[in-house]
C-alpha positions as CSV (number, residue, x, y, z in Angstrom):
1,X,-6.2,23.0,-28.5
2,X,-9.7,22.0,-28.2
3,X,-8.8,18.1,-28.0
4,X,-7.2,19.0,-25.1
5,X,-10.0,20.9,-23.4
6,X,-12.7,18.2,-24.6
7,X,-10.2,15.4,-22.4
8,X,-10.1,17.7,-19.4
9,X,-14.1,18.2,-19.3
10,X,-14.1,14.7,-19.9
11,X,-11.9,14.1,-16.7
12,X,-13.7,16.0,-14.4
13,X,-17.0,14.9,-15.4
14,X,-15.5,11.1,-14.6
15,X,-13.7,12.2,-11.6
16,X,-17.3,13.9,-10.2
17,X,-19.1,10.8,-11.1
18,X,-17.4,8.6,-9.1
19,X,-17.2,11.3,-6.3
20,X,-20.5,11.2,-6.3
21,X,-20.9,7.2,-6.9
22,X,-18.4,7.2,-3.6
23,X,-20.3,9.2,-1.3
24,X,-17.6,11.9,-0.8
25,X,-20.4,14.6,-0.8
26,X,-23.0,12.5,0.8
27,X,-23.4,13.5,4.9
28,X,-23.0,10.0,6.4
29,X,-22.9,8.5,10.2
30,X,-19.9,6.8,10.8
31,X,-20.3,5.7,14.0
32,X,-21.4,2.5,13.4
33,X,-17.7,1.4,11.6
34,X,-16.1,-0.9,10.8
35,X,-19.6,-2.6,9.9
36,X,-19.9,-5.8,12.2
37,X,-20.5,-9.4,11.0
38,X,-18.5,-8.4,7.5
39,X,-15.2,-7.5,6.3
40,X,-14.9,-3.4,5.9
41,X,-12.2,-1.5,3.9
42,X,-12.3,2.4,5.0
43,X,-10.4,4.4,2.6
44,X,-9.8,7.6,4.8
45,X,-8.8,10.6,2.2
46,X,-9.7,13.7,1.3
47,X,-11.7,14.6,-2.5
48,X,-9.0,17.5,-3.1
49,X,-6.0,15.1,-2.4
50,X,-4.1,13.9,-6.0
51,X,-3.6,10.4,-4.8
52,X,-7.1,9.9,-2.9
53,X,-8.5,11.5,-6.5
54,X,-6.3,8.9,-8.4
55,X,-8.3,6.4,-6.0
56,X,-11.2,7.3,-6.4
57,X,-12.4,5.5,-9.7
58,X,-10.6,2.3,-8.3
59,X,-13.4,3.0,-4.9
60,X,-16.2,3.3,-7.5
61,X,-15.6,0.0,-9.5
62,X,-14.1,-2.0,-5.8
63,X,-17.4,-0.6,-4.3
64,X,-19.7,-2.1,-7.2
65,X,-18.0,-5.5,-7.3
66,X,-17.7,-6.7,-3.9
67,X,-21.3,-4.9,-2.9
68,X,-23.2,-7.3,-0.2
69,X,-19.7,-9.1,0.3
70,X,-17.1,-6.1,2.1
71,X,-18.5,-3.0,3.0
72,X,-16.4,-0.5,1.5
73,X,-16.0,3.5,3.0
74,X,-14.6,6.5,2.4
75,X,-14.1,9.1,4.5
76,X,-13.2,12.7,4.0
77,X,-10.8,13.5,6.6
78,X,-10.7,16.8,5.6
79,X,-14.3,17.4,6.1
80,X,-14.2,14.8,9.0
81,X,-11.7,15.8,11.2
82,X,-12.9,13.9,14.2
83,X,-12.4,10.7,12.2
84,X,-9.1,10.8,11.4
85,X,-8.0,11.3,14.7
86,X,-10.5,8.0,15.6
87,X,-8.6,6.0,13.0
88,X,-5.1,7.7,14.1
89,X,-4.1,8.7,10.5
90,X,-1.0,10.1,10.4
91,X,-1.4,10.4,6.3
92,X,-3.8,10.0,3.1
93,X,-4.4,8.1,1.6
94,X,-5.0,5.5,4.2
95,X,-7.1,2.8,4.0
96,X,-7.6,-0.1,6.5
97,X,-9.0,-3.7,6.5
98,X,-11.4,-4.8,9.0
99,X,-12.6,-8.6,9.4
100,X,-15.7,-9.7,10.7
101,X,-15.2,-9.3,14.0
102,X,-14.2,-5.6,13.3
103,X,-10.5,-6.0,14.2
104,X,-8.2,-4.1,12.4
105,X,-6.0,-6.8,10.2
106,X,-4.2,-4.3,7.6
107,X,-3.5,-0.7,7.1
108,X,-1.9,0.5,4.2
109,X,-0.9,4.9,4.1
110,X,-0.8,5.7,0.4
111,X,-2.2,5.3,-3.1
112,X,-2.9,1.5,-2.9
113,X,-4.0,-0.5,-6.6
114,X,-6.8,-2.4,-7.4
115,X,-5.1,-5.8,-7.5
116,X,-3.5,-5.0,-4.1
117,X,-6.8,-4.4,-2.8
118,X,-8.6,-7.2,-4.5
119,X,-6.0,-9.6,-3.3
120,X,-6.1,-8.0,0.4
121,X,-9.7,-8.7,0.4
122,X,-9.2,-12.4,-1.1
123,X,-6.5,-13.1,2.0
124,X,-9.6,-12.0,4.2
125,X,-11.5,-14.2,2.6
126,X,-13.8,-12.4,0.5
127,X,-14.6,-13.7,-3.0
């Protein structure tokens, strides 16, 4: 019984790390995306969604790796309302691929995995 309460602390403290590590709590001006002049992945979610929580780790480390190369967002939705009605999100999770011009080239609705966004970034030319 206790094993099973020590993994669930253990969850939560990982899941509010990389909550944190994302920005979902952080107040942020989104007015200036997608970011210009480089590729931009927006994840558009909310932090009480199963699949945008599932995510969110995947964010954290996708964030870290391609830092200075893709700008990578999220977006709360459910604390943003106004933006998911600027991106027309009809679902989360959704996330969508900008290129450097700031042209939408992808959108995917739904959990999406790390290799399918490492290798959506790759086709855009990121490395």
């Amino acid at each position: 019984m206790k094993l099973n309460s020590l993994i669930k602390s253990i969850l939560i403290c990982i899941l509010f790390t990389a909550s944190i590590a994302y920005g979902i709590d952080q107040p942020q001006d989104y007015s200036k995306l997608p970011q210009k002049g480089m590729v931009t992945m927006i994840d558009l979610g909310a932090e009480k969604c199963i699949p945008c929580k599932m995510m969110a780790p995947i964010m954290v480390k996708i964030e870290k790796v391609y830092s200075g190369k893709a700008d990578i967002v999220f977006i709360d939705v459910w604390k943003n309302r106004d933006q998911a009605s600027r991106f027309g999100i009809r679902g989360i999770p959704t996330q969508i691929f900008f290129d450097l011009n700031g042209e939408e080239v992808y959108r995917h609705s739904g959990f999406l995995g790390e290799e399918q966004i490492i290798k959506q970034l790759k086709k855009m030319g990121v490395e």
